[in-house]
N, C-alpha and C positions, 0 to 999 in steps of 0.2 A: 504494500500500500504506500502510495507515494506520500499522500496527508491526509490529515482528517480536519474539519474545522470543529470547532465548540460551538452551536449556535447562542449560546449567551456572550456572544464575544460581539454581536451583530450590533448592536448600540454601541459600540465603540470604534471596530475598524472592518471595512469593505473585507470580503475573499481577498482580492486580489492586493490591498494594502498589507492582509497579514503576511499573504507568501513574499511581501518585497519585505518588511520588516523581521521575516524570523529566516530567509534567507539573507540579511543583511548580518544579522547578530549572530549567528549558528554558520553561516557560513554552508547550511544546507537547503537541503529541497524535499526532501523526505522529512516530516514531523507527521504528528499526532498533537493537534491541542485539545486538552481536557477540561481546561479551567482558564477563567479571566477573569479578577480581580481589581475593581476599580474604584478608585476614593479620592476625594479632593486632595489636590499635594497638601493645602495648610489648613487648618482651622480660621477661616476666615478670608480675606482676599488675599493673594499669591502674587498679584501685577493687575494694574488695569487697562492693559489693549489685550487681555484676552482671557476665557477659563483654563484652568489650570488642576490638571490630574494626576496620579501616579496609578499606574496599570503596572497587572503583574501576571504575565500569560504563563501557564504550568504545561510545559510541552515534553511528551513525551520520546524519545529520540535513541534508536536503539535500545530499547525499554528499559532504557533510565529517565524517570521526570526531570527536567530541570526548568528552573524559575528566571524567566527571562524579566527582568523588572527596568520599565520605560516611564520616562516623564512624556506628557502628554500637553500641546498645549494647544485649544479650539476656539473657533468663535462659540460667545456664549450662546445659553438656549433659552434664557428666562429673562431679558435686559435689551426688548427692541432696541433704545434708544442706542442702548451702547455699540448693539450688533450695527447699526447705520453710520455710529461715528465711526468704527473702526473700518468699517467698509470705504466710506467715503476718504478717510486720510488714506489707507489703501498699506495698512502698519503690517499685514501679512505678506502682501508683493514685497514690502521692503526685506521681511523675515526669508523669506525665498531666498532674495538674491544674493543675502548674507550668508548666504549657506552654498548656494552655487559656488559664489567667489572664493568663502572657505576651503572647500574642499579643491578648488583650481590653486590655490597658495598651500593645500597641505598644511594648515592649519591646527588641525586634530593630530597632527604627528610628530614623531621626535621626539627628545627628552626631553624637550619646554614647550608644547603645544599649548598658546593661546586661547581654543577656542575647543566643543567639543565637536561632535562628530553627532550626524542627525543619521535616522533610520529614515527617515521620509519627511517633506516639506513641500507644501503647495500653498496657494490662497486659501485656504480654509484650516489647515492642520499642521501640527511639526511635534515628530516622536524621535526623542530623541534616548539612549541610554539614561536611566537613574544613577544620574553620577556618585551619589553618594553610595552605591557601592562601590566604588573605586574611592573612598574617604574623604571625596571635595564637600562641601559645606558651606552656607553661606553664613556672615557674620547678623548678630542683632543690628537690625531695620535702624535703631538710634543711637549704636554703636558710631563712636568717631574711630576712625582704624588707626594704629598707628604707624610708626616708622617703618617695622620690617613688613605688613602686610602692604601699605603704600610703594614701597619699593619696587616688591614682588609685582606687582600692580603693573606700577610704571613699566618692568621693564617688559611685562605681555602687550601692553599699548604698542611699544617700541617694536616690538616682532610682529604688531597686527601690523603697522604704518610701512615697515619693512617691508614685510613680505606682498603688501600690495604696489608696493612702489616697483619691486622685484617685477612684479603682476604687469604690472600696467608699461615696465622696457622692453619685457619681452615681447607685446603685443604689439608695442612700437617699432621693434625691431624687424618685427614677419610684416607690419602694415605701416606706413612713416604717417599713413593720414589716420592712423587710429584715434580718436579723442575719446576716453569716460565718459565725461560727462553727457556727449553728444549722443554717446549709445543706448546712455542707461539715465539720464538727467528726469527724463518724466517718470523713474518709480521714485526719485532721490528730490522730487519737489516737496519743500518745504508747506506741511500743510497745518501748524501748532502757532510755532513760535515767529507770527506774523502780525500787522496789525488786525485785529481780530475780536469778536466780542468775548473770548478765551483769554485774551491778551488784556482787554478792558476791566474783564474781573477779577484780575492778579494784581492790578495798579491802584484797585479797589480796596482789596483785600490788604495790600502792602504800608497803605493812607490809614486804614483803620487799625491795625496790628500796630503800629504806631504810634498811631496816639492813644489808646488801650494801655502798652506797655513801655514804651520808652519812655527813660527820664531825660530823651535831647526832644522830645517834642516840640517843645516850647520854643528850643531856638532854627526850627525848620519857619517857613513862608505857609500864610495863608491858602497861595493857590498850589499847596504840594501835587495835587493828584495830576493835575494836568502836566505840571513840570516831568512828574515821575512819567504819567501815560508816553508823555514824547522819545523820554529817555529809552525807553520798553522799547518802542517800537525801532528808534536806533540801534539799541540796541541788540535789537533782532536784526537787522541789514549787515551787520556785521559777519554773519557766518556764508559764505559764499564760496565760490572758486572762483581765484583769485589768478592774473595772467602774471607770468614772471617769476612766479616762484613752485613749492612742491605744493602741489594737491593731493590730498590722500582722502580712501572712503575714511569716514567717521563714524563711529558707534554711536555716539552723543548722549547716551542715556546708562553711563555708567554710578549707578547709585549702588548698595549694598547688596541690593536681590540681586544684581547683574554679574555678580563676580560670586565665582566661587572656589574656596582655597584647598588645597591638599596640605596635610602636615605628615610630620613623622616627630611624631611625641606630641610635643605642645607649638612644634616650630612648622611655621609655615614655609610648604618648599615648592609650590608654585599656584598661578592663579590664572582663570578658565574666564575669558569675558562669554558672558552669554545674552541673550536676548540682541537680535539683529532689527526689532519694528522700526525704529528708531534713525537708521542710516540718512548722515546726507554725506556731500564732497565738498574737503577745503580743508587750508593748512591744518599740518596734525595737533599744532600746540590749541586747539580749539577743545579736543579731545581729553587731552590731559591738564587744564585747568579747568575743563566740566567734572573729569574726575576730581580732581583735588576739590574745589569747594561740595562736591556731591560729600564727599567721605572724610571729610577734615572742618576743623576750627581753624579761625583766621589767625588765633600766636602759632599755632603748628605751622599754617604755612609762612608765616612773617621769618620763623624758626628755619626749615627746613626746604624750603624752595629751591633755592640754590643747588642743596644735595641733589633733590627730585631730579630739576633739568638736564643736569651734568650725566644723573646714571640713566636716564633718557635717551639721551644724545651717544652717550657708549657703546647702549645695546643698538638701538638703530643704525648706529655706524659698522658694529660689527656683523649686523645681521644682511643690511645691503648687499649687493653685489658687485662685480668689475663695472657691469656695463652701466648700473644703476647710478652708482660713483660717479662716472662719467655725465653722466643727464643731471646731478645736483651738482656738478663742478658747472654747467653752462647754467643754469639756473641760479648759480651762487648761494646757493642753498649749505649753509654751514650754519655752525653751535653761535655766532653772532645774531646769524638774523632767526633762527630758533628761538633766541631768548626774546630778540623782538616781536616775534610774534605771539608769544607767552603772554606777552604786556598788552598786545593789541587784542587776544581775544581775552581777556580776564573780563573786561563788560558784559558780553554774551554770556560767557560761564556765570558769575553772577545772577544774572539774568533768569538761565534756566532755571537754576537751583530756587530761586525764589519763588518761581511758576510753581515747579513741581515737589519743593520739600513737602508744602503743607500734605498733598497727596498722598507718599510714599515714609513719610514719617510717624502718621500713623499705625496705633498697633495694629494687627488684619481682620480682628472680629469691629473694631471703632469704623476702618477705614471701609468693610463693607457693609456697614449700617449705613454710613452717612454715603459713599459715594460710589455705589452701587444697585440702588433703589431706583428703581421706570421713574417714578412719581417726579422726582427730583435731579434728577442725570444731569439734564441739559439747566436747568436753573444755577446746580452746582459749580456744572463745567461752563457754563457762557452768561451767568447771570451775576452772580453775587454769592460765593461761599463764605464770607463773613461769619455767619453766626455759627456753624458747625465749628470752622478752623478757633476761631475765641474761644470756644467755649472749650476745645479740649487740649487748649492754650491753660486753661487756670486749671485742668484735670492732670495737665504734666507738665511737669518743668523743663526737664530734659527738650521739649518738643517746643514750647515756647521759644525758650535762650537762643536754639539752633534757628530760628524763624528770624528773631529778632535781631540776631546779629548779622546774618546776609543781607536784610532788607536795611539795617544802620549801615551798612559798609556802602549801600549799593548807593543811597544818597549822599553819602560824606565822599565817595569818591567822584558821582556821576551827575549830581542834584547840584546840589551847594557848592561845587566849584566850577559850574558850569552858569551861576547866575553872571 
């Protein structure tokens, strides 16, 4: 018998999805599945551009069972509103091509792979192995990370940026008229962090959170909101592809659920960027100060900055290639204008973080009360979430501080020195 399927597997994946997935993970074509097993990955929300499961198929194989265990991750089934957002930003075509391109840079491989390895990805689905059998993990949601998992961090950034930079000589090299962006720019359009009525209730949120809890309110301007709104939307034009220098894909939505670490003992000894929705193109340092204020306080980085860029800059140096070498020596792309671009996208980084802490800073059972309910989706995401994020502002400190200090920094650096 070549396979059997388990019909209680039928709510979760097609015939012909399991034999690409248990011929992807087994490396056969001959099974027996007897059992599938399926349960929400978290108690609570897991990410919000999509549901999120852990499946565990019992397959029988040379009549031995063994326990193939996948994370699973779908358009939701209970959340019109959300199904329409995530459809219309189009966060799964970007998760696709994040996977395509992965696996063309070999990504998932090696003794420092970046990135994991998917069993299956299309506009509707992406099954990928349960890393945490292999001991990766992700850190607490309002954990600030420190030194050695930042590091480790930076330098999988450094081998994603590489290795697509690798990507994109060799393809210039078979074609001289090859452009990215040109091929692939309409899955990579910017559909968030624009001016926007998403964008107008962040500027909303950021005016109120403000005067709520800071004690510099007082020495801000009357017309903060507008000042701030203009700032937002600059500050979104900021992240593009840019002519003259190195463009690389971006992850751009590197927060704590997005990385996950392996240790041996208590010491972490590499890190997994994961979730692809999120992709756009343009300088790398875009990427790596959206990390850093995602996963850091502003003395860590006033502290450790320097370190960051340098072992940045190391690994991407080392990772590179001959020819690749070659196309950032005519580009003039070196650790000089690196550190400038560091400084030029810190506004944008900023920026997002501000968007989207209050969201993902929440704990998972708060985050999908408040910001997973039909009723309220789009009021939350395009109207005014003011009274949710306040209110569980005075329920956690931890969640306040971290609010309160991107959104001070964001006007002492971009407000008030720009009157």
């Amino acid at each position: 018998m070549a396979c059997e399927i388990y019909t209680g597997v039928n709510d979760v994946f097609t015939k012909n999805q399991i034999h690409h997935i248990l011929k992807q993970s087994l490396g056969l074509a001959s099974f027996q599945l007897i059992a599938c097993d399926k349960r929400p990955a978290v108690n609570g929300l897991a990410g919000f551009l999509a549901a999120h499961f852990r499946v565990t198929l019992h397959v029988k194989v040379n009549g031995v069972v063994e326990k193939i265990k996948l994370f699973v991750k779908t358009l939701p089934d209970c959340n019109a509103p959300k199904v329409e957002y995530i459809k219309k930003c189009g966060f799964f075509e970007r998760e696709k091509l994040g996977f395509q391109l992965s696996e063309e840079m070999r990504g998932a491989e090696g003794p420092h792979p970046w990135c994991a390895k998917s069993y299956l990805y299309n506009e509707k689905i992406l099954v990928m192995p349960d890393l945490a059998v292999e001991g990766y993990r992700t850190l607490m949601n309002q954990e600030a990370i420190d030194l050695k998992h930042t590091l480790l961090t930076t330098a999988s950034i450094a081998r994603f940026h590489a290795s697509f930079a690798n990507y994109v000589t060799r393809r210039m090299l078979h074609d001289k008229s090859f452009d990215f962006n040109r091929e692939y720019g309409n899955v990579l359009t910017e559909t968030v962090f624009h001016e926007s009525p998403w964008l107008n209730a962040a500027s909303k949120l950021t005016v109120n959170l403000l005067k709520t809890f800071s004690d510099k309110f007082d020495q801000y301007l009357q017309d903060l909101e507008p000042r701030i709104s203009k700032q937002f939307v600059n500050a979104c034009d900021l992240l593009r592809e840019y002519e003259e220098t190195l463009n690389v894909l971006l992850h751009k939505d590197l927060w704590v659920n997005n990385i996950m670490f392996k240790y041996n003992g208590d010491v972490p000894i590499n890190a997994l960027l994961i979730d692809f929705q999120c992709l756009r193109f343009g300088p790398p340092a875009f990427d790596l100060m959206v990390f850093l204020y995602f996963t850091t306080v502003r003395k860590f980085r006033e502290r450790h900055e320097q370190e960051i860029f340098r072992h940045y800059f190391t690994i991407f140096s080392e990772t590179v290639d001959d020819d690749t070498k070659n196309r950032l020596q005519e580009l003039n792309y070196n650790f000089e204008s690196f550190i400038d671009w560091c400084e030029r996208s810190r506004m944008f980084a900023n920026l997002e973080v501000i968007g989207v802490l209050p969201f993902v800073l929440m704990d998972a059972q708060t985050a999908q009360k408040t910001f997973d309910d039909p009723d309220t989706y789009f009021k939350y995401y395009e109207e005014d979430r003011t009274e949710p994020v306040l209110a569980y502002c005075r329920e956690c400190k931890v969640y306040m501080e971290r609010l309160l200090e991107v959104n001070e920094e964001f006007v002492e650096r971009y407000v008030l020195k720009h009157i």
